[in-house]
MIZA-591691 format. One record per residue: residue in three letters; x, y negated, z of N, C-alpha, C in turn. Coordinates in steps of 0.1 Angstrom, whole numbers, plus 2048, in hexadecimal, padded with zeros to 3 digits. Atoms other than C-alpha are relative to their C-alpha. Layout:
ALAXYZXYZXYZ
...
END
This chain:
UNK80C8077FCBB3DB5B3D7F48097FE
UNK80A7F7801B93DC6B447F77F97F8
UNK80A805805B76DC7B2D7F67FA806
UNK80F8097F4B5EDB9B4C8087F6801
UNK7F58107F7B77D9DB507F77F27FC
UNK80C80A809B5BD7FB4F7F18047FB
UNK80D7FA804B40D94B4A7F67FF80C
UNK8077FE7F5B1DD93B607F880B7F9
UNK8087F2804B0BDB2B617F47FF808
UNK80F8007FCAE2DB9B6D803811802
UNK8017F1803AE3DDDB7A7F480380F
UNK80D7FF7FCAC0DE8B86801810809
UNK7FF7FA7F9ABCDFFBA180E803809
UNK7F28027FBADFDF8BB480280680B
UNK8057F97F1AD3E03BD780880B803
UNK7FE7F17FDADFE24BD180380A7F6
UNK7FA7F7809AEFE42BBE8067FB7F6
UNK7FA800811AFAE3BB977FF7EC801
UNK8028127FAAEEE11BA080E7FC808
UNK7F78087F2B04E0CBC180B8067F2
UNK7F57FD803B21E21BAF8067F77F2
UNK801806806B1EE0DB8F8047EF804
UNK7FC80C7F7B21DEABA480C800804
UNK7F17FD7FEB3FDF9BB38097FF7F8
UNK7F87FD806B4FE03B988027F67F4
UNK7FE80B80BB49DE1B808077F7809
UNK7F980A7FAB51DCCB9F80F807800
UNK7F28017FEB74DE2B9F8067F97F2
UNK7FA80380DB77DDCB788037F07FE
UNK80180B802B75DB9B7D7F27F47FC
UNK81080B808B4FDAAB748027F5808
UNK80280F7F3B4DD86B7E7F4800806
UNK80D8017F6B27D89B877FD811801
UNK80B7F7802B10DA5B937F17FA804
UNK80A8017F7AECDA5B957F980D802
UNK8097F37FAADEDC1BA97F2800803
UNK80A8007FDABDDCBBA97F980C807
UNK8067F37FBAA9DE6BC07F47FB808
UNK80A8027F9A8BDEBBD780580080B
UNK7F98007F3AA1DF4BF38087F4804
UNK7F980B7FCAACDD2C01809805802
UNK7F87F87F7ABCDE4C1E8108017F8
UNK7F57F6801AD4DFDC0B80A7F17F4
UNK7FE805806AD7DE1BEF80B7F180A
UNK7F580C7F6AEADC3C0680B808808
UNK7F47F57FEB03DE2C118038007F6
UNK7F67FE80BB0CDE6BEE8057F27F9
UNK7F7811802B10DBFBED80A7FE80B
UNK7F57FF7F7B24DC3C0880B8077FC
UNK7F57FA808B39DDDBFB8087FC7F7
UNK7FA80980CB3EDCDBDA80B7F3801
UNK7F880C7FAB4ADACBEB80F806808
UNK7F27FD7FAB6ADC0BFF8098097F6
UNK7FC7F880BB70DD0BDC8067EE7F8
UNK7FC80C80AB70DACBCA7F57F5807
UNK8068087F4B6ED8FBE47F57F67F6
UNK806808808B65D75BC87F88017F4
UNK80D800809B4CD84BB47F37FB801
UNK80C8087FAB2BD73BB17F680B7FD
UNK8097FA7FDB0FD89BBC7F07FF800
UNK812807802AE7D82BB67FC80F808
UNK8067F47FDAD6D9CBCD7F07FD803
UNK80D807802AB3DA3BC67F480A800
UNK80B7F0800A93DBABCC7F57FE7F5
UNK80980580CA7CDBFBAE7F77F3802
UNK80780C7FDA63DA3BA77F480C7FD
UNK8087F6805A4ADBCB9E7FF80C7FE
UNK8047F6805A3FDDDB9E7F680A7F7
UNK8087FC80CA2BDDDB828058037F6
UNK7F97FD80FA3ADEDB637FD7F77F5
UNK80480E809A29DD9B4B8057F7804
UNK7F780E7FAA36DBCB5D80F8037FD
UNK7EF7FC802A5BDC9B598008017F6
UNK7FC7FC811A59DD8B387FC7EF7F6
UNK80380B80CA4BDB5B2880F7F97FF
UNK7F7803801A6EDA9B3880E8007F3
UNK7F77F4809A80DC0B1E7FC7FA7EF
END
């Protein structure tokens, strides 16, 4: 049994490079949720796409920052 088995994960910048590959590679491990976050809609609903013909029944949250104010992000933290 995988250690993602049941797990939801938040991985920020998904869109692209070390993000998308990261998504890929939890949806092969087994995570029950992802939530992806990036500025790139676009590239970002291709790697929800992807994800989905990797692991049909994972539940997916896709989502473009709320804010590009740092202060605003970092209070999240």
């Amino acid at each position: 049994m995988s250690k993602l088995a049941g797990k939801n994960i938040l991985i920020t910048g998904a869109s692209q490079g070390l993000g998308r590959e990261l998504a890929l590679r939890f949806a092969r491990e087994g995570a029950a949720g992802l939530s992806l976050v990036a500025r790139h809609i676009d590239q970002l609903n291709r790697v929800r796409d992807d994800v989905r013909k990797i692991a049909p029944k994972i539940d997916i949250v896709v989502s473009p920052p709320r804010s590009r104010n740092s202060k605003a992000i970092s209070t999240c933290w």
